[in-house]
C-alpha positions as CSV (number, residue, x, y, z in Angstrom):
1,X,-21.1,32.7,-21.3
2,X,-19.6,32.6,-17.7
3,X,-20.0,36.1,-15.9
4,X,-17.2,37.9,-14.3
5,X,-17.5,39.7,-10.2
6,X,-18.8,42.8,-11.9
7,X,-21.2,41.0,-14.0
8,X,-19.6,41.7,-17.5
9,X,-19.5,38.5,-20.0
10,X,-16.2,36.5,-20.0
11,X,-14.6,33.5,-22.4
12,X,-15.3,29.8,-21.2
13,X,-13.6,29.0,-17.9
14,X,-10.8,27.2,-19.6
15,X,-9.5,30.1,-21.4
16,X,-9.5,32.4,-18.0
17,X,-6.2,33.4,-16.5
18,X,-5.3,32.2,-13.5
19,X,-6.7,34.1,-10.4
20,X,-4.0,36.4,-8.3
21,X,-3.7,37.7,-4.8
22,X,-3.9,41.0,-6.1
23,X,-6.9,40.0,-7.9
24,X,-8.7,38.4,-4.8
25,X,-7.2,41.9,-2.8
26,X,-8.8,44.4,-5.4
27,X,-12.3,42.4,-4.9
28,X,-12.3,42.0,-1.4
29,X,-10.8,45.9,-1.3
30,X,-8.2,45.2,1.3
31,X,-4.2,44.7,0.2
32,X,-2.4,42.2,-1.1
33,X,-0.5,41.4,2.2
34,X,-3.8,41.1,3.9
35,X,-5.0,38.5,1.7
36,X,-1.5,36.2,2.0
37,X,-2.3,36.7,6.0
38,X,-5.6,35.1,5.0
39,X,-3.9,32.7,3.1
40,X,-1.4,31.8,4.8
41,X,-3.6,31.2,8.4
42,X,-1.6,34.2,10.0
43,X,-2.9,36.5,13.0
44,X,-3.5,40.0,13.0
45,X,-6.8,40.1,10.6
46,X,-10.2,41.0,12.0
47,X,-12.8,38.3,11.8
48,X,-14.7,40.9,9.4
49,X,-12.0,41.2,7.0
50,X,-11.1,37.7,6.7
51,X,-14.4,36.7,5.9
52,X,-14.6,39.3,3.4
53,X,-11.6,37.8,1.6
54,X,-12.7,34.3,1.6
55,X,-16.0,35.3,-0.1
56,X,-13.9,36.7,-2.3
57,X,-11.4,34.2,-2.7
58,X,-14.7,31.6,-3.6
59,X,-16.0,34.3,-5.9
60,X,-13.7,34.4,-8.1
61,X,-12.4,30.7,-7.5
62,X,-8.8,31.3,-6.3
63,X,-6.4,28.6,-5.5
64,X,-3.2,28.8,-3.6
65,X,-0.4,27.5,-6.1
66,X,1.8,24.6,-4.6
67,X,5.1,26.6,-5.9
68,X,3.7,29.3,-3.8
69,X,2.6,27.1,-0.6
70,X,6.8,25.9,-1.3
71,X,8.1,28.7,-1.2
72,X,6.0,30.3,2.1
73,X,6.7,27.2,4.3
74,X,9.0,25.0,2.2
75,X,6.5,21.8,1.9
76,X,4.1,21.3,-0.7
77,X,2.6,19.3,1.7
78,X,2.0,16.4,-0.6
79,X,3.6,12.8,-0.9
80,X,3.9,10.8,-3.5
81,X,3.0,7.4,-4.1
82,X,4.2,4.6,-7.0
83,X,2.6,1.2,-7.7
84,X,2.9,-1.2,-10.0
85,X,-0.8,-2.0,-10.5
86,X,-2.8,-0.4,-8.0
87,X,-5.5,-3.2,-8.7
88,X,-3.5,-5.7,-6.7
89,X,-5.1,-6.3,-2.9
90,X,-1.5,-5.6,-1.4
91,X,-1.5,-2.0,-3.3
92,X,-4.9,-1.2,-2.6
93,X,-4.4,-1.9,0.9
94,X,-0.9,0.1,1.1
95,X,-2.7,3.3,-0.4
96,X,-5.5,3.3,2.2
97,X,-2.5,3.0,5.1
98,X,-0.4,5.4,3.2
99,X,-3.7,8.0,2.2
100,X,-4.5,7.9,6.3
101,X,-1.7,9.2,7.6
102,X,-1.1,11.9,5.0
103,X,-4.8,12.5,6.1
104,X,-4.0,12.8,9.8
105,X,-1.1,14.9,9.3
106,X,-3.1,17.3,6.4
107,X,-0.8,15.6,3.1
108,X,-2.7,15.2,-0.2
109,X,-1.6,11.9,-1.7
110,X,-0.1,11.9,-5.3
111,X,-0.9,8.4,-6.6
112,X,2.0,7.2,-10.0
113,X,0.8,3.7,-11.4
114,X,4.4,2.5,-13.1
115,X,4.5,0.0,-15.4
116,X,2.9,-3.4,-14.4
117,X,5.7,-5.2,-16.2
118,X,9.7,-5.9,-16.4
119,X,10.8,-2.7,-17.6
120,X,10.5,0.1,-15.1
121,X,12.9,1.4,-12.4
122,X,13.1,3.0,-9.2
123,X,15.2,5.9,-10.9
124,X,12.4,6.3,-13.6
125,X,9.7,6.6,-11.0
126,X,11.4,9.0,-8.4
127,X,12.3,11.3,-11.6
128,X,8.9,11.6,-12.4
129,X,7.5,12.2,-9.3
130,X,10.7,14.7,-8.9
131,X,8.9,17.2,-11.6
132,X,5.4,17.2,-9.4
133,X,4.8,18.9,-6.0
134,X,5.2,16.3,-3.3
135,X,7.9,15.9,-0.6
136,X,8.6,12.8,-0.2
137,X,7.6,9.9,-2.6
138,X,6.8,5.9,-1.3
139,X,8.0,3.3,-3.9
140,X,5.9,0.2,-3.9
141,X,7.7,-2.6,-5.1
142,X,5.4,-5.7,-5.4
143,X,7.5,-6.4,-8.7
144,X,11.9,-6.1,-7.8
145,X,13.1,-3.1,-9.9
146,X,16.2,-4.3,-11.7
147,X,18.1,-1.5,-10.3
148,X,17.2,-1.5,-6.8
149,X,20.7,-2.7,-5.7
150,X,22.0,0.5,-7.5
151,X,19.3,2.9,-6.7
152,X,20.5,6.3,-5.6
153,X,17.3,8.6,-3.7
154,X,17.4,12.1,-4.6
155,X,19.1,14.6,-2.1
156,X,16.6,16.4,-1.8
157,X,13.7,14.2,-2.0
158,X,12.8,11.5,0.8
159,X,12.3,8.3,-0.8
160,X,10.9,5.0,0.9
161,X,10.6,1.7,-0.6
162,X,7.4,-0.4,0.6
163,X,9.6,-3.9,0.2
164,X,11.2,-6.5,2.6
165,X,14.4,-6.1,0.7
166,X,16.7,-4.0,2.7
167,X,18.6,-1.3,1.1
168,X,22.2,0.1,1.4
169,X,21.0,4.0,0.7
170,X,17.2,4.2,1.4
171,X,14.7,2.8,4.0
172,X,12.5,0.0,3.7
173,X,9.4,-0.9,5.4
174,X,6.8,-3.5,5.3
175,X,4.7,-6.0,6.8
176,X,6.5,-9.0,7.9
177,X,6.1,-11.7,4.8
178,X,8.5,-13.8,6.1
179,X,8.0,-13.6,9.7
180,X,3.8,-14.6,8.9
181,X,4.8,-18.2,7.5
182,X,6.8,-18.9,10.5
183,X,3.6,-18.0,12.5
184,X,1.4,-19.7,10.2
185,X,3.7,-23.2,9.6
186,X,3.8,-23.4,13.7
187,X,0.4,-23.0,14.0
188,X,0.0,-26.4,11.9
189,X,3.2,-27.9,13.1
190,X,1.5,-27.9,16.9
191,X,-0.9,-29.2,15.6
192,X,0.5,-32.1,14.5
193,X,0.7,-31.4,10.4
194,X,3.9,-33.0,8.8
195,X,2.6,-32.6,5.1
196,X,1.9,-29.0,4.7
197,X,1.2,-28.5,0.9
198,X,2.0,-24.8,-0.7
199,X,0.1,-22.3,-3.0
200,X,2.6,-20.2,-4.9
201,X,1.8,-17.0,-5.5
202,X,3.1,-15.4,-8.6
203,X,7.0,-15.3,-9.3
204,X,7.4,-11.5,-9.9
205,X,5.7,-11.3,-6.4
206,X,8.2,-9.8,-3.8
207,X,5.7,-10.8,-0.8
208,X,5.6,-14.5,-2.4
209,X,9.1,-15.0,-2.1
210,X,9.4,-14.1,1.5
211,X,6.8,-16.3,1.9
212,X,7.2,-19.1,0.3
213,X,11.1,-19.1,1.9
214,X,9.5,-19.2,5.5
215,X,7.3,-21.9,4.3
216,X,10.3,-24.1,3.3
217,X,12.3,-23.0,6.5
218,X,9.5,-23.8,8.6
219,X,9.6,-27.4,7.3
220,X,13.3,-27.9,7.2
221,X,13.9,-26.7,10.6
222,X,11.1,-29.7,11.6
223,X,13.2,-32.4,9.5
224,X,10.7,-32.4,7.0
225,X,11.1,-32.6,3.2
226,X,9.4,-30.1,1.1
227,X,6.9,-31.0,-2.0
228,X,7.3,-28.6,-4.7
229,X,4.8,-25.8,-5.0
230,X,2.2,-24.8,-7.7
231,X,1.9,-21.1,-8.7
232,X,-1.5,-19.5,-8.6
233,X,-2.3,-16.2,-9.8
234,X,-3.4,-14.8,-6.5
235,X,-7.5,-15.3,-7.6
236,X,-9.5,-17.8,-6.0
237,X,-9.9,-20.2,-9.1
238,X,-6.5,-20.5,-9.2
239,X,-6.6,-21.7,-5.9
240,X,-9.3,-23.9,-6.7
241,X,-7.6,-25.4,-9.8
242,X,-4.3,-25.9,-8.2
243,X,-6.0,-27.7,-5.3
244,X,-7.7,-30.1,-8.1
245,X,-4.3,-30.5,-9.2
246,X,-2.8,-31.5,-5.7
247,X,-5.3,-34.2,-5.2
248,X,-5.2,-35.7,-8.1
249,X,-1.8,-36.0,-8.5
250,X,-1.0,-37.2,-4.7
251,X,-3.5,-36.6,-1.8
252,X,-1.3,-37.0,1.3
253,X,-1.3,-34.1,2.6
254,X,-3.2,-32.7,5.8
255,X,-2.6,-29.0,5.3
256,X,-2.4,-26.7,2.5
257,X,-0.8,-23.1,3.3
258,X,-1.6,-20.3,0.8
259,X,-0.3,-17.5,-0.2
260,X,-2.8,-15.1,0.4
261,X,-6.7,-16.2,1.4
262,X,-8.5,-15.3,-2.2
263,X,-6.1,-18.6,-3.4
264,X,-7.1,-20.1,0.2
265,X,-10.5,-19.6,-0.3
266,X,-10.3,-21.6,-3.6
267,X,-8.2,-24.4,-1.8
268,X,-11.8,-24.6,0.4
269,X,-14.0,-24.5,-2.4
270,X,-12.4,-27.5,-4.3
271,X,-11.8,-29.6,-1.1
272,X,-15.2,-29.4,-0.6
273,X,-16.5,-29.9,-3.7
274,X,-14.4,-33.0,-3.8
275,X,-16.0,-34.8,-0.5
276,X,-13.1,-33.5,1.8
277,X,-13.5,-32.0,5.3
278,X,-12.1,-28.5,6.1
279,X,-10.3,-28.3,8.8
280,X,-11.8,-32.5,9.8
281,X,-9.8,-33.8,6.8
282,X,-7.4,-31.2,5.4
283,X,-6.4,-27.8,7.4
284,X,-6.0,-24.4,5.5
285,X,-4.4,-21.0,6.2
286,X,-3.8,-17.7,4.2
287,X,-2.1,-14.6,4.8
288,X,-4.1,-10.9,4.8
289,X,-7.1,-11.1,5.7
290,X,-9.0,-10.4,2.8
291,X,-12.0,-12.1,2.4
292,X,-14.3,-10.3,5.1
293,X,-15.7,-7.8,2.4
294,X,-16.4,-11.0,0.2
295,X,-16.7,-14.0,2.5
296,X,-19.5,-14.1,4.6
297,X,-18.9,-15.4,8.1
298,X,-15.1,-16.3,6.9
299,X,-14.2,-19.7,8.6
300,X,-10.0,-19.1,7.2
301,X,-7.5,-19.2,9.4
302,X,-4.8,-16.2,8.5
303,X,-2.6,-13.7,9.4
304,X,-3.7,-10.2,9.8
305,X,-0.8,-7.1,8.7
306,X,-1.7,-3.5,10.2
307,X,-2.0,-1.9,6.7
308,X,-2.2,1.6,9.1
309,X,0.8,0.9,10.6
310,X,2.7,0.2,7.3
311,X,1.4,3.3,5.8
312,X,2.0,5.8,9.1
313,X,5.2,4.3,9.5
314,X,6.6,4.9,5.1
315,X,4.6,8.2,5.2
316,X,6.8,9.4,8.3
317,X,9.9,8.0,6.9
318,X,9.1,9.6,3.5
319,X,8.1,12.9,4.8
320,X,10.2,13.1,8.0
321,X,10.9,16.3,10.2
322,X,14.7,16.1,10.0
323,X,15.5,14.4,6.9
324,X,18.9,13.3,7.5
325,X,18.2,10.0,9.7
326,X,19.7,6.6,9.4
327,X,18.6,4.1,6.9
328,X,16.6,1.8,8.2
329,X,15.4,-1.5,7.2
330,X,11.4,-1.7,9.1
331,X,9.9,-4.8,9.2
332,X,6.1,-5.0,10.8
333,X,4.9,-8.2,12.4
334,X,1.8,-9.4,11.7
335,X,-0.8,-11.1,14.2
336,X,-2.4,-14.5,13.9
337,X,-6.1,-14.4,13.7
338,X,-7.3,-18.1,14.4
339,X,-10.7,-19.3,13.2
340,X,-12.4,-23.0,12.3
341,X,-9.8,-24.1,9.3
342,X,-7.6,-25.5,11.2
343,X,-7.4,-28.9,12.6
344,X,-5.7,-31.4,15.0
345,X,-3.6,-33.5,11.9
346,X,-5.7,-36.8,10.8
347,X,-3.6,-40.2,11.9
């Protein structure tokens, strides 16, 4: 049995009522109004008294509700955050951007996995989060929501979509997919590479798209033809098998280009274990920058995207000060990080 501030016997905790001001006030023996100053961070409370409520604020385990905190400040001081599959590298990656700015501006971070197929919405997932305390809410959208062309944001709730689609009634923001195959395909091109090879990433990918269009961009603005791609999965032995693929099937290439460095790092792998050079005999890049918490002493050439950046930058746009800005469409450049994959072309 769980004992009560004056020692009597009480139910199990679950069964308790919630704990009140005026209960945390007839503890601590000072008013009610006292103990929202507390509360509420406000001035005119001795140092004596304030501690007094605390102790019992703890004692009896009082927590401030979030209609309350609402309806004191008008913010619940919370944003919310949907995914698709918050397993994927580019989701993970956007919730530690996204979780450290709410951190630096003292946000709490209300995380919504959607569904990791064809049949969810942006509608759906903004009326959900709509019914829990956050003000402002961040749409992920690895996957294209079939209504994102129609999608109408909430008066009175913020919404931001993580995407490089712009949108006619809401702000996007993202790392520039696009923009990092241009980077990536010059690299090679100066270096003399004429038969770039892709690595597909999936086909509901959003980020793949860009991608693989700056990829065949790159080439046709060089006068070059482009070979068709094979899809991977995103994991390395995809990479691996669709790189077995490539050289069986026709070996002249002197680059390969994937989507993202685990499928990379599976190109490397099966070049390798088929005789081949890298970068002496066939050049690789990726894009993100991935593999430094799995890859010792990482030899990839990639690009880098300033997950912080992308997550200050939707958290300020999905929590703003003065909420009646222009739409934007944000796109964030990435930087080329250069290491030993890469090659002057063979003759």
């Amino acid at each position: 049995m769980a004992r009560t501030h004056n020692g009597e016997a009480s139910g199990a905790a679950d069964t308790r009522k919630a704990v009140s001001m005026a209960d945390v006030a007839r503890v601590a023996g000072v008013s009610q109004q006292t103990v929202s100053r507390v509360v509420n961070d406000m001035p005119n409370v001795s140092d004596k008294t304030r501690e007094r409520v605390k102790a019992a604020m703890d004692e009896l385990g009082f927590r401030l509700s979030y209609a309350g905190r609402s309806l004191r400040g008008g913010r619940y001081r919370s944003v919310g955050l949907c995914v698709n599959d918050v397993t994927e590298v580019g989701n993970l990656t956007m919730l530690d951007g996204v979780a450290a700015a709410a951190r630096e501006h003292g946000y709490a971070v209300t995380l919504m996995e959607v569904s990791k197929g064809e049949n969810w919405s942006l509608a759906g997932a903004v009326r959900s989060m709509s019914v829990l305390p956050v003000d402002g809410v961040i749409l992920g959208m690895s996957r294209l929501a079939p209504d994102f062309e129609q999608f109408v944001p909430l008066a009175a709730l913020p919404c931001v979509i993580v995407s490089m689609y712009a949108h006619p009634r809401c702000t996007t923001v993202d790392s520039d997919q696009y923009g990092c195959s241009l980077m990536l395909m010059d690299h090679l091109l100066s270096r003399g590479h004429r038969k770039i090879r892709y690595v597909a990433g999936p086909e509901y990918s959003v980020d793949e798209s860009f991608r693989q269009a700056g990829w065949r961009d790159a080439l046709a603005g060089a006068g070059l033809e482009a070979v068709e791609p094979l899809r991977g999965d995103w994991t390395a032995d995809s990479g691996y098998e669709i790189a077995c693929r490539m050289l069986d099937e026709d070996d002249d290439f002197t680059a390969v280009y994937a989507a993202n460095d685990q499928m990379a790092n599976g190109v490397m792998c099966a070049l390798r274990d088929r005789g081949l050079r890298v970068p002496q005999d066939v050049s690789v890049v990726g894009v993100d920058d991935s593999l430094a918490d799995y890859v010792p002493r990482s030899e990839l050439t990639t690009v880098r995207f300033d997950m912080a950046a992308r997550g200050r930058t939707a958290f300020d746009y999905a929590v703003p000060e003065r909420p009646d800005g222009p739409t934007m469409a944000i796109r964030i450049p990435g930087t080329l990080v250069e290491r030993n994959s890469v090659a002057q072309a063979r003759r």
